[in-house]
C-alpha positions in Angstrom: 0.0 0.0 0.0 1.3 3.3 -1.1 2.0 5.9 1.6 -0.2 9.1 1.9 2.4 12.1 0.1 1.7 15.4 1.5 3.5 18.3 -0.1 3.9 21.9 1.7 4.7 24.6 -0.3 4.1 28.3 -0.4 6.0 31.7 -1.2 9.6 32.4 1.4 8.1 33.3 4.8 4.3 32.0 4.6 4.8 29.0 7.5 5.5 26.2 5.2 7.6 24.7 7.3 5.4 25.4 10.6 2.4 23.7 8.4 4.5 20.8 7.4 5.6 20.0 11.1 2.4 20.4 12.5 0.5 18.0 10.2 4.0 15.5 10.6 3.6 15.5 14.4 -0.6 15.5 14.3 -0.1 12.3 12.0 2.2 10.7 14.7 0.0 11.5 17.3 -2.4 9.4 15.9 -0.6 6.3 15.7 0.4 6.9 11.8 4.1 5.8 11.1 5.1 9.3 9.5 8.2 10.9 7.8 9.0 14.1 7.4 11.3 15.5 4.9 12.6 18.7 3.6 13.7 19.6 -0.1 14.1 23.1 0.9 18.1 24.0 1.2 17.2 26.0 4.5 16.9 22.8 6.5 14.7 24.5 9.1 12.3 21.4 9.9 14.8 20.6 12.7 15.2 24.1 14.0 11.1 23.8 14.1 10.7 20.4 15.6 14.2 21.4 18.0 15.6 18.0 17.3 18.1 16.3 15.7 17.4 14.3 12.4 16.2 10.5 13.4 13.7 9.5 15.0 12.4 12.1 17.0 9.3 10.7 18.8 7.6 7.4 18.4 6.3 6.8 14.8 8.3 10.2 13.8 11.0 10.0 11.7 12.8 13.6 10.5 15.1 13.0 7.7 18.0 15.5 6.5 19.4 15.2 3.1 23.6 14.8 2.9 24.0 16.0 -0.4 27.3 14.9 -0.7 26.5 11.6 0.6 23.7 11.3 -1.5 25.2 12.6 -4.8 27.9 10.0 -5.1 25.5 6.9 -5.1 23.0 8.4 -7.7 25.4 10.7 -9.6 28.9 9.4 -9.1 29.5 8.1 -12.4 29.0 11.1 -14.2 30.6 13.5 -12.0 33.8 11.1 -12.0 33.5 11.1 -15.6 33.1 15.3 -15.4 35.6 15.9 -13.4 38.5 13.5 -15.4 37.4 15.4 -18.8 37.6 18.7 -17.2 41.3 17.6 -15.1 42.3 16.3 -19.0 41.5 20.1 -20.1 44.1 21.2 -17.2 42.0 22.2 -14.8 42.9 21.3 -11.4 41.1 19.0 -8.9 39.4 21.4 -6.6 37.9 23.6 -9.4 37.1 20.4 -11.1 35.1 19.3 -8.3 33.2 23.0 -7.6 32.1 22.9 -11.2 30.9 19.3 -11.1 28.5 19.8 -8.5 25.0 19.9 -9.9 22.7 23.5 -9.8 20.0 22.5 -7.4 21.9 19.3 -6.6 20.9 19.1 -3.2 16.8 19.2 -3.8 17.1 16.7 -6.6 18.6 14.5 -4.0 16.1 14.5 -2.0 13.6 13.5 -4.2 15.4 10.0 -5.0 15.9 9.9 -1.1 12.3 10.3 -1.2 11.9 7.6 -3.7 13.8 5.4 -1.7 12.1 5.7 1.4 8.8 5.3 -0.1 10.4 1.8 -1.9 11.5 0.8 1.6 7.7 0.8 2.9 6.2 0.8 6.2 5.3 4.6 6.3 1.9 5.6 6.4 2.3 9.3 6.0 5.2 11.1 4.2 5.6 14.6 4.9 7.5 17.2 2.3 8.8 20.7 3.2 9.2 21.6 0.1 11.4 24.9 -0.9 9.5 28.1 -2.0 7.2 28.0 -4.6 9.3 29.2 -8.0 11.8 26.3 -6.7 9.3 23.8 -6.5 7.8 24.0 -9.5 11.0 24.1 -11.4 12.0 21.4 -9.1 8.3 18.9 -9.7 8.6 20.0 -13.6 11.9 18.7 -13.7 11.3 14.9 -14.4 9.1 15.0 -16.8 11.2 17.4 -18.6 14.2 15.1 -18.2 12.0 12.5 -19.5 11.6 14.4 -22.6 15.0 14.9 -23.4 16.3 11.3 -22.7 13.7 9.7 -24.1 14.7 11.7 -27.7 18.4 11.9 -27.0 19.4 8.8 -25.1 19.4 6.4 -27.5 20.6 8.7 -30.3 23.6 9.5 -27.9 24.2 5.6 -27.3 24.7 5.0 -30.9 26.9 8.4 -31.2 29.4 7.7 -28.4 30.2 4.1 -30.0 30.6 6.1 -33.5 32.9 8.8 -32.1 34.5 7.1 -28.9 37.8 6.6 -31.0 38.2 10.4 -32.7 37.7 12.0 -29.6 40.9 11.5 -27.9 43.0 11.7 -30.8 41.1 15.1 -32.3 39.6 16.5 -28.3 42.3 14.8 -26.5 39.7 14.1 -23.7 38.2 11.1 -22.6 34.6 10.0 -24.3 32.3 8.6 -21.8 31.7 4.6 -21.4 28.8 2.3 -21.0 28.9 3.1 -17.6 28.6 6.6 -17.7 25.6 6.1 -20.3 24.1 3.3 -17.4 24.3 6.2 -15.1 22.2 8.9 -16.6 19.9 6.4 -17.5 19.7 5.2 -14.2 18.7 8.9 -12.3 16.4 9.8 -15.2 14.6 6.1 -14.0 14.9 7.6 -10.4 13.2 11.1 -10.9 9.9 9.6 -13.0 9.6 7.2 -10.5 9.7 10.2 -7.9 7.6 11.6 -10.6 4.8 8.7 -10.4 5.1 9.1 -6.9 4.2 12.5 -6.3 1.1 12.5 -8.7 0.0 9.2 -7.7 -3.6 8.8 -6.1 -2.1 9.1 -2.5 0.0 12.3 -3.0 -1.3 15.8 -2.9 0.0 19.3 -2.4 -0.7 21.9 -0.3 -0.4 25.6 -0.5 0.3 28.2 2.2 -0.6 31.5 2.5 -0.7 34.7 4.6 -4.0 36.8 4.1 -2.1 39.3 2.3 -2.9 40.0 -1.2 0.8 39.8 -3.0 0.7 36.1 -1.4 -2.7 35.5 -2.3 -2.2 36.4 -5.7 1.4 33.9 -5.9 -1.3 30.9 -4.6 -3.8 31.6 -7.4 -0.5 31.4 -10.0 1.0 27.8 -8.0 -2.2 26.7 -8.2 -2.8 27.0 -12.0 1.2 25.7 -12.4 0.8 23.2 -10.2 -2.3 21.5 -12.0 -0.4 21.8 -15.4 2.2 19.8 -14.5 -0.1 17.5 -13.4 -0.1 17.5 -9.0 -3.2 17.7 -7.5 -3.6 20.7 -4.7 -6.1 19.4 -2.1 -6.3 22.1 0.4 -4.9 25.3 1.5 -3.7 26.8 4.7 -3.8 30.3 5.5 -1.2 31.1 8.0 -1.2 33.5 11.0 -4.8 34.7 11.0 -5.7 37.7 13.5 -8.6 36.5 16.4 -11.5 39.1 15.8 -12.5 38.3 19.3 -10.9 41.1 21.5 -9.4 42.9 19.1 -7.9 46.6 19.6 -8.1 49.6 17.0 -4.6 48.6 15.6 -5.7 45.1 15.2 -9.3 45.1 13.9 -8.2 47.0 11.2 -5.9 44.0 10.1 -8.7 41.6 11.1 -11.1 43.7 8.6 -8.5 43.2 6.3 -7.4 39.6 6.9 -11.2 38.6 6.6 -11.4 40.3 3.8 -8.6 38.3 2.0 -10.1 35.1 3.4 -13.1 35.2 1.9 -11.3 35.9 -1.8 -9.1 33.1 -0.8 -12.2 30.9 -0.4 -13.6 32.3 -3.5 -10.4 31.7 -5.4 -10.1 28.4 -4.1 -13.4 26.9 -4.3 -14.1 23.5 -3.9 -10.9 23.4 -1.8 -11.0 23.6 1.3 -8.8 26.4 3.2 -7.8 25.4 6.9 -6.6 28.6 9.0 -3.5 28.6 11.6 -4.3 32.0 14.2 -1.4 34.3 14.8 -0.2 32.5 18.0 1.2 34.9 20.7 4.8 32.8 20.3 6.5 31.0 17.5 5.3 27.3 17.9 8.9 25.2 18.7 8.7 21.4 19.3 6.7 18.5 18.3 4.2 19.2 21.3 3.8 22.7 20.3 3.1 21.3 16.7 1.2 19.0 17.1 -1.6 21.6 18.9 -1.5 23.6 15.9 -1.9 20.2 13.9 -5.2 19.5 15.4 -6.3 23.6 15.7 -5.4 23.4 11.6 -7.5 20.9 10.6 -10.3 20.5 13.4 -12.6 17.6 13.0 -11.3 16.8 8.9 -9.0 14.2 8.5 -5.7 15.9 7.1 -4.6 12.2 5.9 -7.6 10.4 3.8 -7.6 10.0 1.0 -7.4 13.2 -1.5 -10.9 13.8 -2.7 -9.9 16.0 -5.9 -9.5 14.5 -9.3 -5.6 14.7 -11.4 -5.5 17.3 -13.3 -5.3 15.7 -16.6 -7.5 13.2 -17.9 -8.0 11.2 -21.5 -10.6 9.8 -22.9 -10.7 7.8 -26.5 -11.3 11.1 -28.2 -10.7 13.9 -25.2 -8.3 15.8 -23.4 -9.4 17.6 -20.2 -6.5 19.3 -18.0 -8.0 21.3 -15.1 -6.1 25.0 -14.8 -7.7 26.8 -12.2 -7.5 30.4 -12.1 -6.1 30.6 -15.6 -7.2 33.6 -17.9 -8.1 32.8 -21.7 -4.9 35.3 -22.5 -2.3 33.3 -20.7 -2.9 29.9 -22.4 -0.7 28.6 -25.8 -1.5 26.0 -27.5 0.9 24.2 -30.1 1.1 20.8 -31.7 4.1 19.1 -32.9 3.8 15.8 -34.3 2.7 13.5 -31.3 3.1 16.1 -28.9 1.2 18.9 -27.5 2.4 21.8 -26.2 0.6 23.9 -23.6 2.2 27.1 -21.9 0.3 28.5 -18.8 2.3 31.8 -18.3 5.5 31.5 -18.0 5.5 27.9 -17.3 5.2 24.9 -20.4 4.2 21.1 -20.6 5.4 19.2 -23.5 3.1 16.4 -23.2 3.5 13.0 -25.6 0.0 11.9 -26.2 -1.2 8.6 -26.1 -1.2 6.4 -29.4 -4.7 6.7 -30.4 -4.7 10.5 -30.2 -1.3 11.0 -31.4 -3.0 10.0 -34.8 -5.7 12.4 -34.6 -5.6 16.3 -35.4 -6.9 18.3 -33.4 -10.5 19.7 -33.7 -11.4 21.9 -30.9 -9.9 23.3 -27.6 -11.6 26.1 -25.1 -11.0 27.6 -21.7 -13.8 27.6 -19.7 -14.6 26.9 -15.8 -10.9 26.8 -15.1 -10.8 23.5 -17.4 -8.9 23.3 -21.1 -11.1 20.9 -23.2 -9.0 19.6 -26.2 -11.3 17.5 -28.5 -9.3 15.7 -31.1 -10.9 14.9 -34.6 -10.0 13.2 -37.9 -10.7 16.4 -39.5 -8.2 19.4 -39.9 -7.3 21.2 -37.1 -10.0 24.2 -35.8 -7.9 27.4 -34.2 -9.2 27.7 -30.3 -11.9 28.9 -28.9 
């Protein structure tokens, strides 16, 4: 049985990490074997929980990412390879080593480590911290558009290595990576779609954090739309230090007024999602006791760790595409097709997505916005511009 993936994520300074804990610690409270795990670079979960990585409490497990660890088991053949070429090219071993270490290295490392917890079983609840939002999504778009490139190049670049293995260190005078090296790559891009498969399976969901303010507000309403397109489901959202209108003074009622304000577009915005509310506690909640209070304040009588009630995002039919986009205007949609692929831009942010045989063949024959939902209807007739 798969574990229940929980994703935390929100613009720099919301309370991710606060919301992440306190739903960790509520799940081990209740007798669910939970793990919590951060691919945010910060590593504040332990400065929130005031622990030590390990396991922290009964049934609660926090688990720190060592990068460097981490990067020689999935990576090491490459970087070896990267660093002998680049020492060949007379550069010496400590720059070699700086360049070879991956950009964003650290939180693509701990999705395998995610993966590879998951594989182990025995957790009922998994708990991700993830980084702030712009890092995420690059971060959760980054399989699938790994995918696409090996999927195209890998095999191409299998038959080209054996082709030019011998001219390169006579003409180059570098070294022309091996079967190994080749095993490798193929190896991590297996490791990040199964993170992938993970992540948008039927027992992971994200969930967004906010402040009542309306620069964060307006962030969600984008993460939401980007987070549908790639395809993870957002089951709820959690508005973070919410004033008490109940003894308010003149200084504060007028943030309460505006706060409530907020709310009730966030609730609007959000709709059918439900948006849970953390109050702006009188000190900065520290320790899994501490958490686990605002755990059950959060969520009150609903069950943070059923099942998540919202459809994916994308869904096919024999002669249908439907790919839910909340919050998207007409204006920032683009549409393209290139041979078996469909291209859809939300923004600034793309899927290339490789459609399924029996499409593939078919032209497209209508496609509207409307609802929040992009209908593509494909046809054996010429392609129709958009709605």
């Amino acid at each position: 049985m798969s574990p229940r993936v929980l994703l935390f994520t929100g613009k720099g300074g919301v309370g991710k990490t606060t919301a992440a804990a306190a739903t960790a610690t509520l799940a081990a409270e209740r007798g669910l074997k939970t793990l919590i795990v951060s691919t945010d670079t910060a590593h504040s979960l332990a400065d929130a929980l005031a622990v030590e990585p390990g396991e922290i409490a009964p049934g609660l497990h926090l688990h720190q990412v060592d990068t460097q660890k981490t990067l020689e088991r999935h990576w090491g053949e490459l970087q070896h390879y990267a660093r002998g070429v680049l020492s060949e090219l007379g550069l010496d071993e400590i720059t070699s080593e700086e360049i070879t270490v991956l950009p964003g290295a650290e939180e693509v490392i701990a999705l395998l480590e995610l993966r590879e917890h998951a594989r182990q079983g025995g957790w009922d609840v998994i708990v991700i911290d993830c980084a702030p939002t712009a890092e995420t999504l690059r971060l959760l778009a980054l399989p699938e558009a790994l995918d696409w490139h090996v999927t195209r190049l890998m095999p191409v670049g299998r038959k080209l290595v054996k082709v030019i293995s011998p001219f390169v260190r006579s003409v180059a005078r570098v070294s022309a990576p091996g079967e190994d090296v080749m095993s490798a790559a193929e190896r991590f891009h297996r490791g990040l779609m199964e993170v992938r498969e993970l992540l948008t399976g039927d027992s992971a969901s994200v969930r967004l954090v906010l402040t009542p303010e309306a620069v964060v507000l307006a962030e969600a309403r984008r993460t939401l739309t980007s987070l549908n397109l790639y395809g993870y489901r957002v089951d709820a959202v959690v508005a973070n230090r919410v004033f008490p209108a109940e003894g308010a003074d003149e200084w504060r009622a007028t943030w309460v007024e505006a706060q409530s304000r907020l709310l009730a577009e966030a609730e609007e915005s959000f709709a059918p999602l439900p948006v849970h509310t953390i109050p702006y506690l009188p000190a900065e909640p520290v320790g899994r006791h501490a958490l686990a209070e605002v755990g059950a304040a959060l969520y009150g009588a609903a069950d943070p760790f059923a099942a998540p009630a919202v459809e994916p995002p994308l869904r096919l039919s024999a002669d249908e595409l439907t790919l839910s986009l909340p919050g998207a205007d007409r204006d920032d949609i683009d549409l393209a097709r290139k041979g078996d692929e469909l291209i859809i831009t939300a923004g600034p942010y793309r899927r290339i997505l490789a459609l399924p045989a029996a499409l593939a063949r078919r032209k497209i024959g209508s496609a509207a916005l409307r609802g929040g939902v992009l209908r593509i209807r494909f046809s054996v007739g010429s392609e129709s511009a958009a709605e």
